[in-house]
N, C-alpha and C positions, 0 to 999 in steps of 0.2 A: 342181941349182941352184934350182928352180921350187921345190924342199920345202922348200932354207935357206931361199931370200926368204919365205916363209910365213913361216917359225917365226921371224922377227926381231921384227918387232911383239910378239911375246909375251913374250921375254925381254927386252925393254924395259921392256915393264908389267909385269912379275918383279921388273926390277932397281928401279923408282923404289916398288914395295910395300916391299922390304924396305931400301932406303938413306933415304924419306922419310917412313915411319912415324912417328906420334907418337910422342915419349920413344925414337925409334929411339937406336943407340948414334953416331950420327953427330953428329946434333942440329943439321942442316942449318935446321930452319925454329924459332922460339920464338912467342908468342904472352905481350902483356903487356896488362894494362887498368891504369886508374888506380886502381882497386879492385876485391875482391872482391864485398864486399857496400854495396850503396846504400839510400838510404833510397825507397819506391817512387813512380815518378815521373819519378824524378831521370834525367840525361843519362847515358850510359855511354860511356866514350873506351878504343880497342884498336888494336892494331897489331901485325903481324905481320911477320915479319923473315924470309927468304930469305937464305942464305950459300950461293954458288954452289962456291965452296973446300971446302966441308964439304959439299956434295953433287956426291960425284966420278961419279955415275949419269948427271948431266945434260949432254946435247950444248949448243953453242953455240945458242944460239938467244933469242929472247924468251920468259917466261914471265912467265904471266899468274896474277894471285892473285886469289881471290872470297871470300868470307864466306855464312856459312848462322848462326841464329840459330833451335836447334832445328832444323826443317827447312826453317824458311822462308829463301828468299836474300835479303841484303842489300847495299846498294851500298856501295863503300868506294872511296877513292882509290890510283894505287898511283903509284909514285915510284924512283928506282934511288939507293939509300943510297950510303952511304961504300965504298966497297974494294967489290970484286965482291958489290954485295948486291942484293936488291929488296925494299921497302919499300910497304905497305900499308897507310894508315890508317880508320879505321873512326869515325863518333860517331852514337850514338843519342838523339836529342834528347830521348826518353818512355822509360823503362823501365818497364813496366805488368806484370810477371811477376814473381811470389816465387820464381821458380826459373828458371833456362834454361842451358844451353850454347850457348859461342859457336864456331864451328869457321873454320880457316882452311883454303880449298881449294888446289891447286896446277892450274894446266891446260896440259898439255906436248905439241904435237902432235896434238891433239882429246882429251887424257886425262885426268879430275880425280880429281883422290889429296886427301884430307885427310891434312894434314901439322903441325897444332897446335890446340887446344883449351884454353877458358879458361871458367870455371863461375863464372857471377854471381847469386848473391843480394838480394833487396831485400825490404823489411819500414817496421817503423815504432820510430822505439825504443822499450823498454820503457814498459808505461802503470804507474800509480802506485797502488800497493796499497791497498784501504782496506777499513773495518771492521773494523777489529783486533780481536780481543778474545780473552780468556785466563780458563782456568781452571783451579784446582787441583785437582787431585784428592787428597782427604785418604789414600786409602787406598796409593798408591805415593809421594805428594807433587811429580806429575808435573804441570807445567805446559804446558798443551795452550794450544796457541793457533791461530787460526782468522781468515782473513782473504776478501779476494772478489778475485780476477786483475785484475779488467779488460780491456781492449781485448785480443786475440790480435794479438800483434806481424809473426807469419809469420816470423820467425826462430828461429832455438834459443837460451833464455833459462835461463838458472840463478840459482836462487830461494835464498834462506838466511832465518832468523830469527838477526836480531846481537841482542845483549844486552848491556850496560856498567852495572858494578857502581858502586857506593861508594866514593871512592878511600880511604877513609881503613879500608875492611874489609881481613878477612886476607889474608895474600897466597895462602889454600886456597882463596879463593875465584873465581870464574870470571873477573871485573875487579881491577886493581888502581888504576886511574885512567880518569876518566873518556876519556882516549885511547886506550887498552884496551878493546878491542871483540873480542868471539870470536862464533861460529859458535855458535847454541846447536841449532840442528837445522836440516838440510834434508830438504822435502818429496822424495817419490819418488811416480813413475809420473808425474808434470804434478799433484800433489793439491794441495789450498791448505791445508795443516794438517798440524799437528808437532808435537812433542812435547817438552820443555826437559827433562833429566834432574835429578835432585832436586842431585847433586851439581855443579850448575852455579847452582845459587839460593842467594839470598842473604833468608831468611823473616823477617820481620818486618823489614824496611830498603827504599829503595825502589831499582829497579832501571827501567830505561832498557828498552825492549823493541824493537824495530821490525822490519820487513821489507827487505830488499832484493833487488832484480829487476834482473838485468845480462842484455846480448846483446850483440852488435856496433856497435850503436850508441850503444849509451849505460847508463844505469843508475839508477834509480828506487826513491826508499826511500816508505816507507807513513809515515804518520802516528806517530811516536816517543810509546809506551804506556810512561808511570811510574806507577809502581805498588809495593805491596810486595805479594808475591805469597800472602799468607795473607789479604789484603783479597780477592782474588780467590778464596778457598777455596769450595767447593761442601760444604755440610755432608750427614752424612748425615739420611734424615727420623726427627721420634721418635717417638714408640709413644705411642699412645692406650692408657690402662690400665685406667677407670673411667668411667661417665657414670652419676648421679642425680639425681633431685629433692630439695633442700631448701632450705629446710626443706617443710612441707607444704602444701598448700595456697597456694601460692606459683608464681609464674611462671619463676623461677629452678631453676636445673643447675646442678652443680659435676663439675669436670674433674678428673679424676688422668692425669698422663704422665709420662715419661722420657724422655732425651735419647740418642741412642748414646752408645757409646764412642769413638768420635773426637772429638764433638765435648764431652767432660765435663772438659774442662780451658777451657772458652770462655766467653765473655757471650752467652749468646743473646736474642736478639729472637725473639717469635714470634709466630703468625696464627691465629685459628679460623675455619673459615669451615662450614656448617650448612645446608640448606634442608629443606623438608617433600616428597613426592611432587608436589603440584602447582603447586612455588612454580617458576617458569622461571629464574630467577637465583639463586645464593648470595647469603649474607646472612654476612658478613667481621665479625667481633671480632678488633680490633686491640690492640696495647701489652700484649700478654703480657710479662712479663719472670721472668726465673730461668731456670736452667739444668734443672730438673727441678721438681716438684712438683703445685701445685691451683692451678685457675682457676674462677672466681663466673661464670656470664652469664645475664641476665633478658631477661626479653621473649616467651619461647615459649608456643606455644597448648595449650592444655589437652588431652591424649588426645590427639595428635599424633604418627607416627612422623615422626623427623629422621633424616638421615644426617648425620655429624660427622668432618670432616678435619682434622690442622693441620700445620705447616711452619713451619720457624726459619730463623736466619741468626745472623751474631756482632752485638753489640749497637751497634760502631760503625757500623751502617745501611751501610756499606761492601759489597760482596760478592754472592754469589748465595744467594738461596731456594732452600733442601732443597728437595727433589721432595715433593710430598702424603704425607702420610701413609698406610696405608693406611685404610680406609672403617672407620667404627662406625656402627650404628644404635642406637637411641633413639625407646620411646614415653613421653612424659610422661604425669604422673596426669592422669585427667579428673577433673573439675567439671559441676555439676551443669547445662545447656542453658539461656542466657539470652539475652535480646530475644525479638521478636514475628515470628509465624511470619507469613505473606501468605498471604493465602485467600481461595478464587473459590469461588459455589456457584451452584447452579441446582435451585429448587423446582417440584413437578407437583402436582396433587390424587391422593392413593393413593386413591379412588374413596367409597361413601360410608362414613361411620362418623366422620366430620369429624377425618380424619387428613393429614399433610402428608408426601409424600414427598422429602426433601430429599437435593441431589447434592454433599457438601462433599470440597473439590482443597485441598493448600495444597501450598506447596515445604516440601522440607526445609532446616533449617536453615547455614547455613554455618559451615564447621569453626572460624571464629574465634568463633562464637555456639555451635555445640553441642557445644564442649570434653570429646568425645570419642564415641565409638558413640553414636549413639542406637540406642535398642532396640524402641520403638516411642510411640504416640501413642494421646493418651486425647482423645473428646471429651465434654461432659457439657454439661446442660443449666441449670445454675448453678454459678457460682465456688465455689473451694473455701472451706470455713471452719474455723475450728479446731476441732478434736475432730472433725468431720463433716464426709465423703466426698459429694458432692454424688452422682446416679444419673448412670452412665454410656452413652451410649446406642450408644458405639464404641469398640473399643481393638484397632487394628491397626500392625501396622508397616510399611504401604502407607501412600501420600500420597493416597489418598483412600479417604472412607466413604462408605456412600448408608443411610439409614436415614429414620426415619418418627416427628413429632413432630406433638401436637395441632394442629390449625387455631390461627392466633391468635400461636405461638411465635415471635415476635420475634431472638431472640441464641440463641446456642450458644456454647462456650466449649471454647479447642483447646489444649493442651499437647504437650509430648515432652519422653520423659527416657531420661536413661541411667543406668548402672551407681552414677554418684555422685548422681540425683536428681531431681527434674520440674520443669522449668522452670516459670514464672509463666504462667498463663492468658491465650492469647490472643484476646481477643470481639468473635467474627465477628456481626456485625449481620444478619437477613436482611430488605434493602431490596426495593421491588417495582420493577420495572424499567418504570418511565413517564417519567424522564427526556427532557431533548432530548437529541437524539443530537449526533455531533460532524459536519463536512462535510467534503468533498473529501479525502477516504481513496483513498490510493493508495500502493501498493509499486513498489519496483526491486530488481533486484540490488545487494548491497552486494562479494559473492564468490560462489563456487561453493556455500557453505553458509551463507549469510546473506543476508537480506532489511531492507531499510531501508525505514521503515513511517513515514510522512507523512499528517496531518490535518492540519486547521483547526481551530481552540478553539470551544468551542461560546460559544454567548453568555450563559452562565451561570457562575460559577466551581468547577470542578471540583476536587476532594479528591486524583484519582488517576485513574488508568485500566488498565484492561485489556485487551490483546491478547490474542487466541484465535487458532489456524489449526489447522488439519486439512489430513490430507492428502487428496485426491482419489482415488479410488478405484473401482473398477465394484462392489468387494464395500461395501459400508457398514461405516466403523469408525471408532472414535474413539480418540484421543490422551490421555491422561489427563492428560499431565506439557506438554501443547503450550500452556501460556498463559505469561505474565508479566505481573506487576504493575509499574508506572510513576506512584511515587509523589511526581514535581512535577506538581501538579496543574494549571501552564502550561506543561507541553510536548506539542511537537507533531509529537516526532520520536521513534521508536525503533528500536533495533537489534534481529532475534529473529533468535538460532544457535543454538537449541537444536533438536532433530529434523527440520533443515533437507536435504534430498540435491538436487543438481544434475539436472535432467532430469523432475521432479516437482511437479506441479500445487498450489499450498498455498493454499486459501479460508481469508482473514485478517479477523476480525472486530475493531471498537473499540468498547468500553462505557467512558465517562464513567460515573465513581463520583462522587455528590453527597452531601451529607450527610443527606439523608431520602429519597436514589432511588437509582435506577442509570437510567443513560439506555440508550434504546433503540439496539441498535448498528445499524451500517452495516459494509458486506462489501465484500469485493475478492476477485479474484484473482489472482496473481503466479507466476513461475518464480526462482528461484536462476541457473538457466543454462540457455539453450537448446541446441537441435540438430533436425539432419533426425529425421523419423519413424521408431521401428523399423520397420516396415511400411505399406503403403498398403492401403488397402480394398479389399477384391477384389468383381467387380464380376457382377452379374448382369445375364441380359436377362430383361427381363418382359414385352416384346412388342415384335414386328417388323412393319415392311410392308414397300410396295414402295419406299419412297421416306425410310421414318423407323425409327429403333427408340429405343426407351425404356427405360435403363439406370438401374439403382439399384443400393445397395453400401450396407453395414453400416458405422455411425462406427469409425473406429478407437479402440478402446479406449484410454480418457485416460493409462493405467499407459505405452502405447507412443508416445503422441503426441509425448514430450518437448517439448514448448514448446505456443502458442496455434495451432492452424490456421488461415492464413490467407488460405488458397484451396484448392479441386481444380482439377488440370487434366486435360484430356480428352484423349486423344489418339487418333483411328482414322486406317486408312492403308489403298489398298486394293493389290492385287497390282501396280499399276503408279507405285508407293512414291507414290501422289498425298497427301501426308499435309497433314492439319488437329487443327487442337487450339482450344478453350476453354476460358475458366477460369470454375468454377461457385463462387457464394459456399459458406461452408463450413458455414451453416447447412442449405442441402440434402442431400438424400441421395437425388435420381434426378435426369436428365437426359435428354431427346428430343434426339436427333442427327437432323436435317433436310438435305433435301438429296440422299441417297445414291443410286446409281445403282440400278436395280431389277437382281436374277437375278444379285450382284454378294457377294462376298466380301469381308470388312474382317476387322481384326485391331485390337481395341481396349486399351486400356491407360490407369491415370487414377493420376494424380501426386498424391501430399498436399505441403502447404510448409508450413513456418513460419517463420520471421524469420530462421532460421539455415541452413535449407536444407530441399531435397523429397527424395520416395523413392519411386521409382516401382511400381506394382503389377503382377501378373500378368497377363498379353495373353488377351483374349478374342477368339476366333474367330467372329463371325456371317457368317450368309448372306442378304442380304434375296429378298424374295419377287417373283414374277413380278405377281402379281395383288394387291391392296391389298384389305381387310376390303369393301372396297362392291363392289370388281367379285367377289371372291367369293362373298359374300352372294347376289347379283344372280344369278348362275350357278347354284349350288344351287337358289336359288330359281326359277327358270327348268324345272331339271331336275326340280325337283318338280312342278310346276303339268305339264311335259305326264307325268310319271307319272302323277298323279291323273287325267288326263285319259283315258289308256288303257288305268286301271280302270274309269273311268266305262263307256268304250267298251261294253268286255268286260262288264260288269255288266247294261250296258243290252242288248245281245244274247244274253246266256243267260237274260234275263226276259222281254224281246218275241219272242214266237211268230213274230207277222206279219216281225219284221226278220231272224230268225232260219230263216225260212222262204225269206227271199228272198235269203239271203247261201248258206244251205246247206239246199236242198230235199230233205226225208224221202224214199228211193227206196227200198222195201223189198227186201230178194236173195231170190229166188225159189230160187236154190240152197244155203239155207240153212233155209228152209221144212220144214215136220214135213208137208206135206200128206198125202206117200207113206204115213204108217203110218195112214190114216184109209181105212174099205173100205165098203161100204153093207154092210148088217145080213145083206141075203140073203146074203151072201158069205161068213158069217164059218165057214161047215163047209166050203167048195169056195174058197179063195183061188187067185186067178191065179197058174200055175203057168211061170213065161216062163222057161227056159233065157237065161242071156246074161244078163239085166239088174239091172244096176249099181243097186243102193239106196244114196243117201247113209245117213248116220249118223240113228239115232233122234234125231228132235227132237220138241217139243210144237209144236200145230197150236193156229189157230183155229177156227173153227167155221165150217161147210163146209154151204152151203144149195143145195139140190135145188132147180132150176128145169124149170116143164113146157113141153116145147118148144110153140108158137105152132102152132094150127091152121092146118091147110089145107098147111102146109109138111113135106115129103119129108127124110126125116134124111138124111144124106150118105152116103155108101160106105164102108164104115168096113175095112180088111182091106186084103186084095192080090186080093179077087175080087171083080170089079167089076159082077158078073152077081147076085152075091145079093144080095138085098135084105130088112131086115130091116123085118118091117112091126109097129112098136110102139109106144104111146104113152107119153107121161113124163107123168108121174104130176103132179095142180094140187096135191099140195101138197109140201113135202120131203120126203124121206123121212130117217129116222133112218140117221146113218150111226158108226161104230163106231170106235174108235182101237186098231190094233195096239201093243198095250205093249211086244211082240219076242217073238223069235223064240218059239214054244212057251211062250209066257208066258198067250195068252188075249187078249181083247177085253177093248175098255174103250168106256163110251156115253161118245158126245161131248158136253162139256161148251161151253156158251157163254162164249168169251172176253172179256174185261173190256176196253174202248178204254185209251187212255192217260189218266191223272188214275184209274184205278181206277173209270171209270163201267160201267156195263153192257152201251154200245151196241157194239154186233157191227160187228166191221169184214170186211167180205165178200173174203175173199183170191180165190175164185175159185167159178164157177159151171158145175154140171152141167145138160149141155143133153140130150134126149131129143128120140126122134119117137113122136109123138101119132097112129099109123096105125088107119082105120078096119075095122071086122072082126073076129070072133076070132082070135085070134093070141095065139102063147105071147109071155106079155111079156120079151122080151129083157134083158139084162144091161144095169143103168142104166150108161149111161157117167160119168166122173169124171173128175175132172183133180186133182191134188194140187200142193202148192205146200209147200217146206219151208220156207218162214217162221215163224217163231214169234212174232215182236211183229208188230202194227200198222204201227209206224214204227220205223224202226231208228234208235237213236240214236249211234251209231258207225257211219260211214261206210267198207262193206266194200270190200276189195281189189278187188272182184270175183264173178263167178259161177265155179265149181267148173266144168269139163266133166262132161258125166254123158250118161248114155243114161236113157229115161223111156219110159214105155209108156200111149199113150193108152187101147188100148182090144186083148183079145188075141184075135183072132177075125174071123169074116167082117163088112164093110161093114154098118154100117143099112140099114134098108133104106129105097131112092128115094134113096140119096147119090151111085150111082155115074153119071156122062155126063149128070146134070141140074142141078149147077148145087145144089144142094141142102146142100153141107160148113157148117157151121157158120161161114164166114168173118167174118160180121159180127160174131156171138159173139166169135171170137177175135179179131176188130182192136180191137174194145173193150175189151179186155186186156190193157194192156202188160206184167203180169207174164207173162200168157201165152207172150207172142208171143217170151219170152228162153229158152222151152222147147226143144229139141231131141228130136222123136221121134222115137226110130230113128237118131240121131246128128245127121243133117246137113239134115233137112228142116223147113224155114220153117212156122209154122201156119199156112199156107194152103194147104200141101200137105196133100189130103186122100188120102192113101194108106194101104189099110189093112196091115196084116202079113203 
């Protein structure tokens, strides 16, 4: 039971799909409007019809009907009709869609079924054709005609071209009365243009033409074209056959043509029409008439190529212009170059020999004055005359000569010729140029390649004048062809477009031409067009401080400036983007930037302008300094003065003795002393023979002086035996003592050493003491002391003394030295070389002990 009651609800909505379906076979619901299609805008009225008898699906109950329009819903009224119905009406006050469906829904039970559908249209009626026009075409004799739509209606529209004949023509033909209207073609795809067939025309009679535009709304005819349809032919174009000059010498051509073959049964009318390469417009010869043959026309320029076209039509002015013909060219004869040529010069002195070097420019002539090539140009220094060729002093086919005429030569005289002959002598005067000049010279732009050139009249009456310009340049150069002559001699305005370019500097000069001068010019200069700079100046430093730096930069070259410069700007920034800028006039070419923090990094960059815009240049990186030019100066200078100061020092101490004495006292090393190799003279067959002792190295000795010990005084105990005593005297005067040169080498006599400075005086390193004992007695072995010194003064200051062992004396005690007080100690405290000796290793000089 639980699975039926499910499955009821579905065969419900089963049964009202297929018993209420639109166009179902029951046809339970209908759906009517008052029309299909409306005009847009308009109201729209519907209603929908419910028959509960022809829908035997539906139980007893209420049902409710709605409307959707497209998908949107709409509100309608609903009502219970005649006999078991329900009734729903619907009105849309605006139809604003060229399209829609309107649907009628059913709702039964919470169910909605669309159950009827009704499709409305809306538009505007047909719009009215116009432009008609129609042409024949000779070669099928088909009549095409061409018109414009107008307005799109938004409905589906069918187009026709009607046609009504003659009534009184045959009855083969397309009309038999003017109530007789046929079909003569309808356009395909939506086109506006169609095609009449020949066997629908009635040629040479006139015919009725129009358009007609039908839709649903209505129906629209075009403007009614009568015509006869051979008024409308299109002929085809005819053929150029011949083009010459005659007769000769003459301004006049004569024509040969032919007409096609279509159109050689016609009257035609026909056109010439002609220009030269630089003429901007054609130049039309009208009133041709005939159907084929020659035609006369004068007026052309002498040595001139033409181009020549022509075109017909039939003679009643009726109808369409052939298409051009195809092109013929044509040079006429020249003649020989007349009129006066214009000519500018400028004289110098050729140096001495009283010659003149003269600079003569003139234009060439214009093609209606030089009737045909010129070939080139004579100048000569008198007119011509009969029989006799004046001397020539130039003949080039350039527009200018420079050549060299006595001092004094006044006139020159210019011609050109060509092929048919030399024009008449033009006599260039040469005036000196001390005129007044003219005032208040000045240019503008006129265009991108012309300049419009404004003075003031000078206060004298001028003949003519002359404009010059050049272009500006870094290389130097000149223009040869850059002037013109402006021959009202009260104007004060001119146009120059000849070698004019936008973006480029042009110095424009004015010479007032007077009848016995040329007045002194005045200059300007001007642009065509401006703009930003190719490039800006790239920028140098050329010195920095702590607080400034000083930048300069190369002008930009005028060729890149494109316009006038009318400022630099500056711009530095430093790492914490603190940025400044100023603007330097544009006559400069450096700039001190002031202000800048010291030990501080910038990044600079400098803009050019000109009226039209700037461009900025490549960024320069500086660094400024800690110290500025004066504290550095000051510093140097500082570290100079105590330089020089502690060479003075050092100078003044290796020259003073006394200062150099008392900063570092001469101490001579005794163990460095040559003493040891010096032995007295007795000695030199029987040398002391000491097991043990240590000799430093052979050195040179000074000279070594023998003292005789002091009467009355006991020598000391000289030995390790303190009981002998030797009893001897030492000798009043020195005795000669000897230098051991080494080993087995032999004796050398002591020579006396030389002090320091290379004088003579002896510097006493050390003294031998004797005893002086009364009695005969063998004289004992002189005692000695040696010292290995070699200099005086030592002038390097030594590490030190050597350890060494040394031998005063080898043998028994003096004698009266031992237990009385008698050792030489006075002697040797008086010695301080001495007293650094070590005898026998470790004993003091005062130790008098002998070996």
């Amino acid at each position: 039971m639980a699975r039926h009651g499910a499955g009821t609800p579905f065969l419900l909505r089963l049964s009202l799909l297929l018993l209420l379906r639109p166009g179902g076979t029951l046809g339970c619901a209908s759906v009517a409007v008052d029309s299909p299609v409306v005009p847009l805008g308009s109201a729209v009225t519907a209603s929908c019809t419910i028959r509960r008898e022809l829908c035997h699906g539906l139980e007893p109950g209420k049902v409710r009907i709605t409307w959707m329009l497209d998908n949107e819903p709409v509100a309608g009224s609903q009502r219970r009709g005649l006999g078991d119905t329900e009734v729903s009406n619907l009105t849309l006050p605006q139809f604003n869609r060229t399209q829609a469906k309107l649907w009628c829904w059913v709702e039964w039970n919470g169910t909605k079924q669309r159950v009827g559908m009704a499709e409305i249209r809306a538009g505007y009626p047909p719009a009215k054709p116009v432009n008609l026009s129609c042409v024949l075409n000779l070669s099928d004799y088909g009549l095409t005609c061409q018109w414009d739509r107008g307005a799109d209606s938004h409905l589906p529209t069918s187009m026709a071209l009607k046609c009504a004949g003659d009534p009184q023509a045959h009855s083969s033909h397309c009309c038999r009365s003017r109530a007789q209207v046929v079909t003569g073609c309808t356009p395909q795809g939506g086109r506006s243009h169609c095609t009449v067939p020949r066997r629908l025309l009635q040629l040479y009679r006139q015919m009725e033409i129009w358009v007609s535009v039908t839709n649903a709304l209505g129906t629209a005819e075009s403007e009614h074209l009568r015509i006869d349809p051979m008024d409308v032919a299109k002929l085809d174009p005819p053929v150029l056959q011949s083009i010459q000059s005659v007769p000769f010498q003459t301004d006049c051509i004569a024509l040969a043509w032919e007409v096609a073959r279509s159109n050689a049964h016609m009257e035609l009318r026909c056109e010439l029409r002609y220009r030269a390469p630089e003429d901007p417009d054609w130049a039309v010869v009208t009133g041709i008439v005939g159907q084929a043959g020659t035609a006369q026309c004068c007026g052309f320029l002498f040595g001139t190529p033409y181009h020549f076209q022509m075109r017909c039509r039939r003679s009643s002015a009726q109808g369409y212009w052939s298409d051009w013909s195809p092109g013929r060219n044509y040079i006429t004869h020249e003649k020989a170059p007349t009129g006066k040529l214009d000519a500018w010069w400028s004289t110098q002195p050729a140096g001495p020999g009283g010659w003149l070097e003269v600079q003569l420019r003139w234009k060439a002539p214009r093609q209606r004055e030089a009737n045909g090539q010129v070939l080139g140009y004579r100048v000569t220094l008198s007119p011509k005359r009969r029989g006799k060729d004046p001397p020539t002093v130039c003949n080039t086919s350039h527009t200018q000569c420079n050549f060299s005429v006595p001092v004094g030569t006044g006139r020159v005289y210019l011609s050109a010729y060509n092929a048919a002959g030399e024009s008449a002598a033009t006599e260039v005067v040469l005036l000196e140029r001390k005129g007044q000049p003219v005032a208040g010279l000045r240019a503008v732009p006129r265009g991108e390649r012309s300049l419009w050139v404004q003075w003031e009249a000078p206060a004298a009456p001028a003949v003519a004048f002359i404009l010059e310009w050049q272009r500006v340049t870094s290389v130097p150069g000149r223009c040869s062809a850059c002037w013109q002559m402006e021959h009202d001699g009260t104007a004060t305005t001119a146009l120059i477009q000849d070698e004019i370019e936008p973006f480029q500097r042009y110095n424009i000069s004015v010479y007032p031409l007077y009848k016995d001068a040329v007045g002194v010019p005045i200059h300007t200069a001007a642009y065509s067009k401006q703009k930003a700079p190719s490039h800006a100046p790239k920028l140098h430093l050329k010195s920095i401080g702590k607080s400034d730096a000083k930048l300069c930069w190369d002008p930009v070259p005028v060729e890149m400036q494109n316009g006038f410069i009318t400022s630099y700007t500056i711009f530095w920034a430093n790492s914490t983007t603190d940025v400044s800028s100023t603007t330097v006039n544009p006559s400069l070419s450096s700039f001190i930037i002031r202000e800048l923090k010291p030990s501080t990094l910038y990044k600079v960059h400098i803009m050019a302008s000109t009226a039209a815009g700037g461009t900025n240049g490549t960024s320069l990186t500086l660094v400024t300094m800690v110290l500025d030019d004066t504290e550095i100066q000051f510093f140097f200078l500082t570290l100079g003065l105590i330089f020089v100061l502690l060479i003075l020092l050092l100078i003044c101490f290796q020259k003073n003795k006394r200062v150099k004495q008392q900063f570092w006292p001469s101490v001579p090393d005794p163990a460095n002393s040559s003493l040891g190799k010096w032995v007295p003279a007795e000695l030199q067959e029987e040398p002391p023979q000491v097991p043990g002792v240590r000799e430093p190295g052979l050195a040179t000795i000074s000279t070594v002086t023998v003292l005789e010990r002091a009467m009355g005084k006991q020598p000391p105990a000289w030995g390790r035996d303190p009981t002998v005593e030797i009893s001897a005297t030492f000798p009043a005067l020195p005795q000669p003592y000897v230098r051991q040169v080494g080993p087995g080498r032999g004796w050398a006599p002591a020579e006396p050493s030389q002090g320091p400075g290379g004088s003579g005086d002896t510097v006493q390193y050390a003294r031998v003491l004797g005893d002086a004992s009364k009695g005969p007695q063998r004289a004992p072995p002189r005692l000695y002391l040696r010292s290995c010194s070699s200099q005086p003064l030592l002038a390097e200051p030594s590490p030190g003394p050597q350890p060494y062992e040394n031998l005063w004396f080898h043998g028994p005690a003096p004698h009266g030295c031992a237990g009385h007080g008698d050792c030489p100690e006075e002697a040797l405290a008086t010695f301080p070389l001495l007293q650094g000796l070590r005898i026998g290793g470790d004993e003091e000089p005062h130790d008098c002990r002998a070996f």
